[in-house]
mmCIF file of the C-alpha atoms, coordinates in Angstrom:
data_MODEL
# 
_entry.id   MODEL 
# 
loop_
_atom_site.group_PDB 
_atom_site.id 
_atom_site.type_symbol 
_atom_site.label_atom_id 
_atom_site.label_alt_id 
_atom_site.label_comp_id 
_atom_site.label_asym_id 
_atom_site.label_entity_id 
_atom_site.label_seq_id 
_atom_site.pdbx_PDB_ins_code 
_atom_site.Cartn_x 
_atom_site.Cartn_y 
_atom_site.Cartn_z 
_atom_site.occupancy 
_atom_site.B_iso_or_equiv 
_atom_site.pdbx_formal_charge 
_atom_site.auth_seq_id 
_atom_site.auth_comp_id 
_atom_site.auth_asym_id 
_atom_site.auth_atom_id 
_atom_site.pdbx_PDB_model_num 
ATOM 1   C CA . UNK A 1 1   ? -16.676 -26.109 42.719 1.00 0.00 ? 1   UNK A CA 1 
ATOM 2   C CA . UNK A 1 2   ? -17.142 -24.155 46.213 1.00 0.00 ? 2   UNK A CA 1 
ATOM 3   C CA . UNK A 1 3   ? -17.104 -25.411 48.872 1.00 0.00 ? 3   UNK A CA 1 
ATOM 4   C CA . UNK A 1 4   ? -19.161 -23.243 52.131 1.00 0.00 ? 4   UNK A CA 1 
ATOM 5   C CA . UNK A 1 5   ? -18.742 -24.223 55.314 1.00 0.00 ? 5   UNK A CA 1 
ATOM 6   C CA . UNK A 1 6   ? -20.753 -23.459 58.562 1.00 0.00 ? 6   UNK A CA 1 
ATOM 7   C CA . UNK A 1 7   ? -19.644 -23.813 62.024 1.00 0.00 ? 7   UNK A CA 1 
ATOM 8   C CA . UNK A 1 8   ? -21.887 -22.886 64.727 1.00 0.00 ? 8   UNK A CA 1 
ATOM 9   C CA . UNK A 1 9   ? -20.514 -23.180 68.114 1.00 0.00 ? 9   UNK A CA 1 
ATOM 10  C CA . UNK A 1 10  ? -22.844 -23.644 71.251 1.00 0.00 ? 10  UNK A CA 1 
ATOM 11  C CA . UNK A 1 11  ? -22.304 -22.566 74.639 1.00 0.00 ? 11  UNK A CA 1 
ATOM 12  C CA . UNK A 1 12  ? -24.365 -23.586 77.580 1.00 0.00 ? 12  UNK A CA 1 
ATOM 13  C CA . UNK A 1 13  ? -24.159 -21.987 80.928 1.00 0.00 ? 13  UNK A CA 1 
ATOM 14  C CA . UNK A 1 14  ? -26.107 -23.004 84.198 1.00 0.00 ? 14  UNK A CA 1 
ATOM 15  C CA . UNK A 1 15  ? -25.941 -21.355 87.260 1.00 0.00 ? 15  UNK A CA 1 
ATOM 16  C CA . UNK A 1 16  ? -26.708 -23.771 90.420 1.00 0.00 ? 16  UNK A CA 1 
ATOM 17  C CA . UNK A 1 17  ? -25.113 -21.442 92.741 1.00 0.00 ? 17  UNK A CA 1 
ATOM 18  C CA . UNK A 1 18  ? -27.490 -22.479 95.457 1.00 0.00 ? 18  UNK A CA 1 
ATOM 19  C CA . UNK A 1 19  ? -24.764 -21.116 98.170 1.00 0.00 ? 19  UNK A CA 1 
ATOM 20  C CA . UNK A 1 20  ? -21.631 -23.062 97.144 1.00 0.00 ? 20  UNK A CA 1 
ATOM 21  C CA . UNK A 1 21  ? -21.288 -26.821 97.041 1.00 0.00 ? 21  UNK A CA 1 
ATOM 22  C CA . UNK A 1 22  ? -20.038 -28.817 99.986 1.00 0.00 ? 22  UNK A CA 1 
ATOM 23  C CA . UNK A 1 23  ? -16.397 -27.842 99.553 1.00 0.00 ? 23  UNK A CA 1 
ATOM 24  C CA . UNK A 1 24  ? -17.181 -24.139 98.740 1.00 0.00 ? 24  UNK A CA 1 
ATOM 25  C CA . UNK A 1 25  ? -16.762 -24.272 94.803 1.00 0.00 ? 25  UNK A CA 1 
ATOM 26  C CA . UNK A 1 26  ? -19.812 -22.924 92.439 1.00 0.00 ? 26  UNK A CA 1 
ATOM 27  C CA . UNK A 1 27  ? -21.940 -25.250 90.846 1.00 0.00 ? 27  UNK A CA 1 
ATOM 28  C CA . UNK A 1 28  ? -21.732 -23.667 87.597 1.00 0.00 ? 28  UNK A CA 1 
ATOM 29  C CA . UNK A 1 29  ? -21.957 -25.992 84.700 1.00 0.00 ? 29  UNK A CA 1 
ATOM 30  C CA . UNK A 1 30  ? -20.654 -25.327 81.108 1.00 0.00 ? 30  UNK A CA 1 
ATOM 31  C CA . UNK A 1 31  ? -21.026 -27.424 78.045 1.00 0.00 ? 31  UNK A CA 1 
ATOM 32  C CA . UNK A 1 32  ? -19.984 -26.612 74.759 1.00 0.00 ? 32  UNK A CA 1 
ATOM 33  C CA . UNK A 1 33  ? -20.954 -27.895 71.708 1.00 0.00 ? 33  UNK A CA 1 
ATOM 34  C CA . UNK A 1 34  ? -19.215 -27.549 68.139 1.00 0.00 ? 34  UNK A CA 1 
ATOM 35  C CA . UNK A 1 35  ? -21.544 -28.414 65.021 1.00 0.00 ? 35  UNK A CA 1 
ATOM 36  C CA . UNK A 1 36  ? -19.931 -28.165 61.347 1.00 0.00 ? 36  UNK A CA 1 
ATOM 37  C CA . UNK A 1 37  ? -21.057 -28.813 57.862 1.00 0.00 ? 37  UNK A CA 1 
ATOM 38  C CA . UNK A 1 38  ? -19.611 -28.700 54.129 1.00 0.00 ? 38  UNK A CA 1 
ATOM 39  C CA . UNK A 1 39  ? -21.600 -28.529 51.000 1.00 0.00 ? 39  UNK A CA 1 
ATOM 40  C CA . UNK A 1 40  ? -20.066 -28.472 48.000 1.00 0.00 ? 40  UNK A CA 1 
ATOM 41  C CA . UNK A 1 41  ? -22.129 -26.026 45.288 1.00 0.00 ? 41  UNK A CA 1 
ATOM 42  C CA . UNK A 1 42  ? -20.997 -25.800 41.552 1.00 0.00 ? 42  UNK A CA 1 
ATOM 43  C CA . UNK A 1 43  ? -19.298 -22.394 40.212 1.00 0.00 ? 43  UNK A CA 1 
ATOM 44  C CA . UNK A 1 44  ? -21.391 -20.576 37.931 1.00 0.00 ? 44  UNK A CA 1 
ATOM 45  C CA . UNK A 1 45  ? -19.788 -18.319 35.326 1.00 0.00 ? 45  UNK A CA 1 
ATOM 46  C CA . UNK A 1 46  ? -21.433 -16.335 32.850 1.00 0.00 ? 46  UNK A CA 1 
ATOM 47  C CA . UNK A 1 47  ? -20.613 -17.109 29.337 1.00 0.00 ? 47  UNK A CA 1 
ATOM 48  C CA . UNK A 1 48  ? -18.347 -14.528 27.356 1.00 0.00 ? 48  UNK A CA 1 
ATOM 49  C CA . UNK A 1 49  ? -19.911 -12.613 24.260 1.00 0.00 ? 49  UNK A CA 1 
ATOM 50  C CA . UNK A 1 50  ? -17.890 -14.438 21.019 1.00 0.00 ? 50  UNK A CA 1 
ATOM 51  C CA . UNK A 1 51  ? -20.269 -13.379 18.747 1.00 0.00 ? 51  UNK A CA 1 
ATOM 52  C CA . UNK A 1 52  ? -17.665 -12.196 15.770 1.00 0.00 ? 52  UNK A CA 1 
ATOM 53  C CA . UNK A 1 53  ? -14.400 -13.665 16.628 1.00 0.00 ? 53  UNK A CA 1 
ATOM 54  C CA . UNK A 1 54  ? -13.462 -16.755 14.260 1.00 0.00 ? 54  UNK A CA 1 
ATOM 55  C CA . UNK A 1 55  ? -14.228 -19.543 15.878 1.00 0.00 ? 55  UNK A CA 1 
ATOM 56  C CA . UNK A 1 56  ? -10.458 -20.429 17.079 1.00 0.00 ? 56  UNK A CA 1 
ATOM 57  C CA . UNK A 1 57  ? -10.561 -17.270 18.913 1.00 0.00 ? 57  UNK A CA 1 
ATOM 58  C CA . UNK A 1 58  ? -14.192 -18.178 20.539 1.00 0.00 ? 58  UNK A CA 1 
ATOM 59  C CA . UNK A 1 59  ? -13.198 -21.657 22.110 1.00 0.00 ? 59  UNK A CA 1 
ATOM 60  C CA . UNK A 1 60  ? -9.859  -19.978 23.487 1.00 0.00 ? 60  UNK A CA 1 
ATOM 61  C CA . UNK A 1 61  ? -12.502 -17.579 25.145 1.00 0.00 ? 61  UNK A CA 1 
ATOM 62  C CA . UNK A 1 62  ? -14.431 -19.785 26.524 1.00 0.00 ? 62  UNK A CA 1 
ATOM 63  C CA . UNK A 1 63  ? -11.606 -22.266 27.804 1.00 0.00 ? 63  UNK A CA 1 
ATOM 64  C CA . UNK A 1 64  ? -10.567 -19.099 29.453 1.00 0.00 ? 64  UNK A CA 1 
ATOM 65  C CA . UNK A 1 65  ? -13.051 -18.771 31.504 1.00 0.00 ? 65  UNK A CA 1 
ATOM 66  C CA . UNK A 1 66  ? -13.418 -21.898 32.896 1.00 0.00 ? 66  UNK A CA 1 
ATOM 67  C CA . UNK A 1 67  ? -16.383 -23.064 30.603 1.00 0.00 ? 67  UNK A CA 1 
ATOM 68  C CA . UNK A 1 68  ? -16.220 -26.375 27.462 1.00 0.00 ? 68  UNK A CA 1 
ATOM 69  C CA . UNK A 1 69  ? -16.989 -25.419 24.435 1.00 0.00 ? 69  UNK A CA 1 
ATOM 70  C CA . UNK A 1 70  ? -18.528 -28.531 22.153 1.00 0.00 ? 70  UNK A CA 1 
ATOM 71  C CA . UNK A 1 71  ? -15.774 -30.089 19.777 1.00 0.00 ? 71  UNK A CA 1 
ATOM 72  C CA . UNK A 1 72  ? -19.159 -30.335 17.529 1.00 0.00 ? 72  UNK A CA 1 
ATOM 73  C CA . UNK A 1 73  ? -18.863 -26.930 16.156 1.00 0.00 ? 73  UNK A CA 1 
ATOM 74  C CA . UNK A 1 74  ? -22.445 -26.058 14.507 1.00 0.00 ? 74  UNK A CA 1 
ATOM 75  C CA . UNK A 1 75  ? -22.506 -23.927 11.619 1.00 0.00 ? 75  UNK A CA 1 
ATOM 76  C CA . UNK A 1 76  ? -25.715 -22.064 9.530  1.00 0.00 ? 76  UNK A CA 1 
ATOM 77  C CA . UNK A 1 77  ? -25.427 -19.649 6.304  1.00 0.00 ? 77  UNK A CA 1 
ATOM 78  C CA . UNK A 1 78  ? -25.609 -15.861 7.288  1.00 0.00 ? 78  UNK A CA 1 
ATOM 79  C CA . UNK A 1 79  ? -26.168 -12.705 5.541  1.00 0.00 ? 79  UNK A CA 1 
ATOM 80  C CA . UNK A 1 80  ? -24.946 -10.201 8.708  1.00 0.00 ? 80  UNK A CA 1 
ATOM 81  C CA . UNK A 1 81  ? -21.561 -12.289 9.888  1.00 0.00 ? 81  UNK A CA 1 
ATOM 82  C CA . UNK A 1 82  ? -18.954 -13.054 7.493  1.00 0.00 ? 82  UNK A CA 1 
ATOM 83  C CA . UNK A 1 83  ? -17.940 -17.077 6.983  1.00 0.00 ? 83  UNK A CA 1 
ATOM 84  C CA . UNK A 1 84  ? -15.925 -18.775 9.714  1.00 0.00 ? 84  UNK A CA 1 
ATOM 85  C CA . UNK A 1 85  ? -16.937 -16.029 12.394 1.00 0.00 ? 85  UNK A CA 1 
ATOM 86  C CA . UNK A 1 86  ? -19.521 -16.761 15.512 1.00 0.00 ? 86  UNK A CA 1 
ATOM 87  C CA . UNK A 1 87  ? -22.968 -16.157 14.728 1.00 0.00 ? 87  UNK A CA 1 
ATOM 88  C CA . UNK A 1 88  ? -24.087 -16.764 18.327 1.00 0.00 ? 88  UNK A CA 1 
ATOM 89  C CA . UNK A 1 89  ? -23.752 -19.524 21.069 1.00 0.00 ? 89  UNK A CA 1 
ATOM 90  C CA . UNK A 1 90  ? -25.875 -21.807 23.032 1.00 0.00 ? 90  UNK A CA 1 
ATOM 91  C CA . UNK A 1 91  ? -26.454 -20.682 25.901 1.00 0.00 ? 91  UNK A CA 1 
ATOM 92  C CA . UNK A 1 92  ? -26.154 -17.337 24.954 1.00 0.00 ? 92  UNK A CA 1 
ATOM 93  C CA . UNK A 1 93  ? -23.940 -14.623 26.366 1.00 0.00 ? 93  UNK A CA 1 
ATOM 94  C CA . UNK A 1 94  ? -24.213 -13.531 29.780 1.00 0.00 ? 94  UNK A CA 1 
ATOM 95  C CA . UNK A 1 95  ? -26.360 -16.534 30.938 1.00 0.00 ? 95  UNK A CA 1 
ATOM 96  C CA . UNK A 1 96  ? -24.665 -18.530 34.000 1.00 0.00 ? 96  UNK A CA 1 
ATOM 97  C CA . UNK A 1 97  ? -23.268 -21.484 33.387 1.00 0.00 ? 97  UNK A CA 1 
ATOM 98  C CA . UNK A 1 98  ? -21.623 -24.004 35.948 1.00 0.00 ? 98  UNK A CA 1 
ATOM 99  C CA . UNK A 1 99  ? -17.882 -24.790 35.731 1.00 0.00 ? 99  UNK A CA 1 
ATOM 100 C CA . UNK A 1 100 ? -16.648 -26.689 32.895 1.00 0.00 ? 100 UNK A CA 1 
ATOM 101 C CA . UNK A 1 101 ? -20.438 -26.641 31.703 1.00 0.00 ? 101 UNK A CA 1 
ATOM 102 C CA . UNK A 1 102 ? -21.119 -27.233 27.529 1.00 0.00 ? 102 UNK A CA 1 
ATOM 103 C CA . UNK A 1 103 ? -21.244 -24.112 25.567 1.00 0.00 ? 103 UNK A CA 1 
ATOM 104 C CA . UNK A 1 104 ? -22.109 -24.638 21.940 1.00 0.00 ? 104 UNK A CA 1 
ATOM 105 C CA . UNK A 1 105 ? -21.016 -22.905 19.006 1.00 0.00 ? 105 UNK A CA 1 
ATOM 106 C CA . UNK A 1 106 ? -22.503 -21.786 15.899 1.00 0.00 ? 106 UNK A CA 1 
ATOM 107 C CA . UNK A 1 107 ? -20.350 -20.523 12.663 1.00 0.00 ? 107 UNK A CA 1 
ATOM 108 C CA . UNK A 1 108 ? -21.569 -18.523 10.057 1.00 0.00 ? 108 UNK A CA 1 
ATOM 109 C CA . UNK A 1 109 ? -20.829 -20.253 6.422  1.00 0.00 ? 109 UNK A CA 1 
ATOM 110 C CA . UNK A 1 110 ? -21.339 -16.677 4.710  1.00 0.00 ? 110 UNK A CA 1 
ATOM 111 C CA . UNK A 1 111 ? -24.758 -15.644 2.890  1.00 0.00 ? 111 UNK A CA 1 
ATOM 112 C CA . UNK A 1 112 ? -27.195 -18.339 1.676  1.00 0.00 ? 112 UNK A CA 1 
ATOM 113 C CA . UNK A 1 113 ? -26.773 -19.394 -1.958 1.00 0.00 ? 113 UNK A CA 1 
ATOM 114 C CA . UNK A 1 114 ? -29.066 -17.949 -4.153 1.00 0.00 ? 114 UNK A CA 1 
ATOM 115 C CA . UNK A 1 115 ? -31.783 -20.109 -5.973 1.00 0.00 ? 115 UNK A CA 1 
# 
C-alpha cells in the first residue's frame, strides 16, 4: 500500500489599520489554519512475462515482485510449450495488478494425445 498525504495550509490576513488602535499598535489580524488528510491506495504492479520458465521458476517470479501466485497450479495439453513449462497466466503479462493480488498459473502437460 501507499499512502498520499495532503496538507494544505491557510493563511488569513486582515488589515483594520483604520489609524492605529488606542495604544498605537495595528489592527492587523492573522489566522492560520492547517488541514491534512491520508488515504491509503493499493500498489499496482504489472505482472512479469513467465510464459516458458517451468513453473518453479514462474512463482519465484512472481513472489518477486510483490504479486501471489495460486497454490492451485492449472495445467492444459500443448502442442507449442514443452510439459511442465508456463503456457500463459491469468491475468496476463503486463496487466496491473494490486500488491499481493492472485496471479494464476497455467502448465503445459506436452501435446494432446492422439485419438
Amino acid at each position: 500500500m501507499v499512502a498520499v498525504v495532503a496538507v494544505v495550509v491557510l493563511v488569513l490576513v486582515s488589515d483594520n489599520d483604520t489609524g492605529g488602535g488606542s495604544d498605537g499598535s495595528d489592527d492587523n489580524v492573522t489566522s492560520t489554519t492547517t488541514l491534512s488528510t491520508t488515504t491509503t491506495v493499493p500498489l499496482m504492479i504489472a505482472v512479469v512475462d513467465v510464459v516458458g520458465l517451468d513453473e518453479d521458476e514462474a512463482i519465484a517470479a512472481l513472489r518477486a515482485v510483490g504479486l501471489n501466485p495460486l497454490t492451485s497450479i492449472l495445467s492444459e495439453a500443448s502442442d507449442d510449450i514443452a510439459e511442465g513449462l508456463v503456457i500463459r497466466t491469468h491475468p496476463t503479462a503486463g496487466e496491473l495488478v494490486e500488491e499481493a493480488g492472485p496471479v494464476s498459473i497455467v502448465v503445459s502437460t506436452g501435446p494432446a494425445p492422439e485419438g
